[in-house]
N, C-alpha and C positions, 0 to 999 in steps of 0.2 A: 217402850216395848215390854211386854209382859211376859213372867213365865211360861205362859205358853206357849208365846211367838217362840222363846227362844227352841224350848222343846219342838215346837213344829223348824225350826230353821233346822236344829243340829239333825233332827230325822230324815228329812229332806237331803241334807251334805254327806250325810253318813248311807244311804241311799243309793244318790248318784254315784258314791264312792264303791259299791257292792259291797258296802261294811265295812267298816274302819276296825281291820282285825286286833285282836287280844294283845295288848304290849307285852305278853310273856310269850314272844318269840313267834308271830304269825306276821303275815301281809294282807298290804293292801290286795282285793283280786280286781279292783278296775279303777282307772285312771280317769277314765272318761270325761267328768267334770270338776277335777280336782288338779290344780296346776301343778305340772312338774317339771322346775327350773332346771335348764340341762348345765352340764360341767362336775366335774369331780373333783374334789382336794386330799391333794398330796400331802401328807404330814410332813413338820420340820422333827429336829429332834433326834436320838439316837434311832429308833426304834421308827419314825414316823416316816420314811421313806419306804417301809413295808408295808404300808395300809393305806387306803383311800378311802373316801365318805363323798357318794353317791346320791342327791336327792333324788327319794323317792316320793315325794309329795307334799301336801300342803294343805291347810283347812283354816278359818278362819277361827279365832280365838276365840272362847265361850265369852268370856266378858271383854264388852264393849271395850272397856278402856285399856285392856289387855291381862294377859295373863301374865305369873310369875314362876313358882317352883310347883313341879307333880312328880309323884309317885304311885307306882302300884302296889298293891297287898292283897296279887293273886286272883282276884275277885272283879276289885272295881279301882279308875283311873281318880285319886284325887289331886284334886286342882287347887291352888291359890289363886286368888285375882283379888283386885284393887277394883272398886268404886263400881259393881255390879251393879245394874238395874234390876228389883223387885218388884209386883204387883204393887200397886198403891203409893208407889214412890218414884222420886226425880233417881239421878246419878249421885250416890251418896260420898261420903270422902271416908268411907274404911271399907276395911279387906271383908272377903270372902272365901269361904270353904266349900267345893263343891264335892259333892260326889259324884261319879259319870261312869256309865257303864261303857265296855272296851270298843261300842261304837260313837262314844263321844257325847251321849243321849244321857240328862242331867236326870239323876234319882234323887238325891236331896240337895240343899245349902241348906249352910250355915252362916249367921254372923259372927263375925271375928271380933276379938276387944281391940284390937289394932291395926289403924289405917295403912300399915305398910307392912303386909306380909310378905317375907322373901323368899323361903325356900323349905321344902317338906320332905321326911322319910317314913316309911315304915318299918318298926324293928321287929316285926314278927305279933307284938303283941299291943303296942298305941302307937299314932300319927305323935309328930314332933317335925314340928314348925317354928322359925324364925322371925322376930321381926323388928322393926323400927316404929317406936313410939313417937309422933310429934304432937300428941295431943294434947300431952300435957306441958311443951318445953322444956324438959328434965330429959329428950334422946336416950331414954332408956333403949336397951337394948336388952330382949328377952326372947327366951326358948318356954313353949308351951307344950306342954305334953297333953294329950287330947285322945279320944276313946273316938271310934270309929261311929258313934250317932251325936259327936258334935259337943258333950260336954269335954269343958277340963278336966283336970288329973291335978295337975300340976303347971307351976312356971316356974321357971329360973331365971335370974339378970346373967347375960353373958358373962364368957369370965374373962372377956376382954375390952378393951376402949375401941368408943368408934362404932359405927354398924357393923350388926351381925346377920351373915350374909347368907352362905349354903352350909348346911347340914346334911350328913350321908350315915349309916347304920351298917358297919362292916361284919356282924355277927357275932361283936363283943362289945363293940365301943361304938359310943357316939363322936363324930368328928364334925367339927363347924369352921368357918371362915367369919374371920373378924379383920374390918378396916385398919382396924387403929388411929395411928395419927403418926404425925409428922418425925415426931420421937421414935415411938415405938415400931413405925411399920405393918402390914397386914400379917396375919398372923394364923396360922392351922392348928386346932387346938382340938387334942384330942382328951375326952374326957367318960365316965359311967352317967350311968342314968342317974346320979345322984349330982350333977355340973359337977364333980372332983376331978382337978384336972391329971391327967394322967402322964400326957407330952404337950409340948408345943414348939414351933419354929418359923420360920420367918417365910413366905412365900416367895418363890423365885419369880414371880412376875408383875412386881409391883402392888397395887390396889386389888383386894380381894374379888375373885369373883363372886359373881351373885347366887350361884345355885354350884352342888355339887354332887356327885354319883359315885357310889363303891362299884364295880363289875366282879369282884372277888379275888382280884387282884392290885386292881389300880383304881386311881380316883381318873373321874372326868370333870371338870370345873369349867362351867359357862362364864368364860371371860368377856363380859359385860364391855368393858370397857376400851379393849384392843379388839373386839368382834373375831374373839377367836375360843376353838375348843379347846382348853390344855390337859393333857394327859399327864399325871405324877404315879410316881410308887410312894408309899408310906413313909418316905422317909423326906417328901417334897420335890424327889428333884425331876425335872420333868422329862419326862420319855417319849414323847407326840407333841403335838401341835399343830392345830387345823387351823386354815382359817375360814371362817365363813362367807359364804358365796354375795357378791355383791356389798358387802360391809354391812352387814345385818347384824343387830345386834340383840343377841339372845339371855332371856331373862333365866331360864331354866333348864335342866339336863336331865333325863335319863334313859338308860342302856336295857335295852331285852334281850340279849342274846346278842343278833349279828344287828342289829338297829339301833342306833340312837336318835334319842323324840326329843325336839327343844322345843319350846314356846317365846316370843320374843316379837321384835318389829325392825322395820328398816322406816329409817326417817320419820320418827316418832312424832314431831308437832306437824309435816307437813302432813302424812298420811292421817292424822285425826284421829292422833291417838288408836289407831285400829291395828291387834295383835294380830300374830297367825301361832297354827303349833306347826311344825316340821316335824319329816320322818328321812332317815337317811339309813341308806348301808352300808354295811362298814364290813372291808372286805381286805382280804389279802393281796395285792398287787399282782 
C-alpha cells in the first residue's frame, strides 16, 4: 500500500464520517459509516461512579500494524505507529512519526531512530516521545525531544529501569511511566526538560501503563495491560477507573475537553495485527 492509497483511504473514512472533527473539543457530525459499539462504563474508584465513558465511534488505525501514543498541539493530531508502510518499501520493523490533520488525513511522516515508540506529548513549544530500543540489545530506554518538522533536539536515557512507557506535559513538568522490574516496581517520575528528576513513586496499579494524558487536573493512563483507563491525581493515587469495552486493549490516551481518543486493538495476533483509534464521551452521570 502506498502513500497515497493510505491518504485516499483516510479521506474516504474521514468523509463518510462528515469529518472527523478537531480533538480540541468538537464532534463527530455523522455516524453513518463509522462503527459505534453500544454500552457505557461506569467508573470504579472514589470519584468514578460519577462519570461514564460513552463510545462515540471508531476508525481504523493509520498504520497498518497499529498505532501507539498521540497528541495534539492545537493545529495538527500527531501520531506514533510501529512498522508503517512507505512508497517503495515492504512493512519495515521501526516506528513512525505522523502528522495528520484533525480529519485524520496524513501531512507528513517521519522516521523515527527507534523501532518501538510508545508514547508523545506536546509542551507548547517540541513533541516528546518515548521509546524502547531493541535494536541494539542494550533495551535502552529514551525520551527524544523533536521539533514539529521531524528533526531532533535532543534525547535522554530514562531515569528509570525497565521500559519507558507514557509521557504527559502538565505546564511545568514533564511526567513519564517507567516499568521497572521486579525490585524496583513501575514507577511515575516526574521530572524538567532537562530528565532532572524532580519526584517519583510507585504506581498503584501494578505494571506501567503505556500512554498517559494531563487534563489539568489529573492524569489518564491507558492501562495496556488490565484493558482499563486509570484516572490519578499528582500524587498517584487513583480517583476513576474505566474499563474498556469488550477487553480492548489500548495503546494510547488523550483527553479534549469532554472526549477522550484512544488508539489500541482488541485481539491483537488474531485480528492481524489491525489497530483502530476510538472516541468516547465522558460525561457526568
Amino acid at each position: 500500500m502506498t502513500l497515497e492509497d493510505l491518504l485516499s483511504r483516510r479521506t474516504f473514512l474521514a468523509s463518510a464520517a462528515g469529518s472527523v472533527a478537531a480533538l480540541a473539543g468538537s464532534s463527530l457530525s455523522s455516524c453513518a459509516d463509522i462503527a459505534v459499539p453500544e454500552g457505557c462504563a461506569t467508573g470504579d474508584g472514589p470519584q468514578g461512579n460519577l462519570y461514564k465513558l460513552c463510545p462515540a465511534g471508531s476508525l481504523k488505525s493509520v498504520s497498518p500494524y497499529g498505532d501507539s501514543g498521540l497528541t495534539w498541539d492545537g493545529q495538527h493530531i500527531w501520531l506514533l505507529g510501529k512498522d508503517l508502510i512507505i512508497p517503495g518499501n515492504d512493512v519495515g520493523t521501526t516506528g513512525w512519526l505522523y502528522q495528520l490533520t484533525p480529519a485524520l488525513n496524513i501531512v507528513s511522516s517521519f522516521k523515527l531512530p527507534q523501532q518501538y515508540p510508545e508514547d508523545i506529548t506536546w509542551d507548547g513549544e517540541h513533541l516528546w516521545w518515548t521509546a524502547y530500543n531493541n535494536t541494539t540489545g542494550d533495551s535502552l530506554q529514551e525520551i527524544f525531544k523533536y521539533t514539529r518538522d521531524g528533526k531532533e533536539v535532543a534525547s535522554y536515557v530514562s531515569p528509570g529501569t525497565g521500559v519507558c512507557y507514557g509521557i504527559a506535559w502538565d505546564g511545568q513538568s514533564l511526567w513519564h511511566l517507567n516499568e521497572g522490574d521486579s525490585a524496583t516496581g513501575s514507577k511515575m517520575f516526574k521530572t524538567d526538560r532537562e530528565m532532572n528528576v524532580l519526584d517519583s513513586f510507585l504506581l498503584p496499579y501494578g505494571k506501567a501503563a503505556t500512554a498517559l494524558e494531563w487534563d489539568g487536573s489529573q492524569f489518564w493512563h491507558a492501562d495496556f495491560w488490565n484493558s482499563r483507563l486509570q484516572v490519578t491525581n499528582p500524587k498517584g493515587e487513583i480517583t476513576m477507573s474505566f474499563p474498556m469495552p469488550e477487553g480492548k486493549k489500548y495503546f494510547g490516551v488523550m483527553r479534549d475537553g469532554s472526549h477522550i481518543w484512544t488508539t489500541g486493538y482488541k485481539n491483537f495476533k488474531v485480528d492481524g495485527q489491525i489497530g483502530e483509534i476510538n472516541k468516547f464521551e465522558y460525561t457526568r452521570k
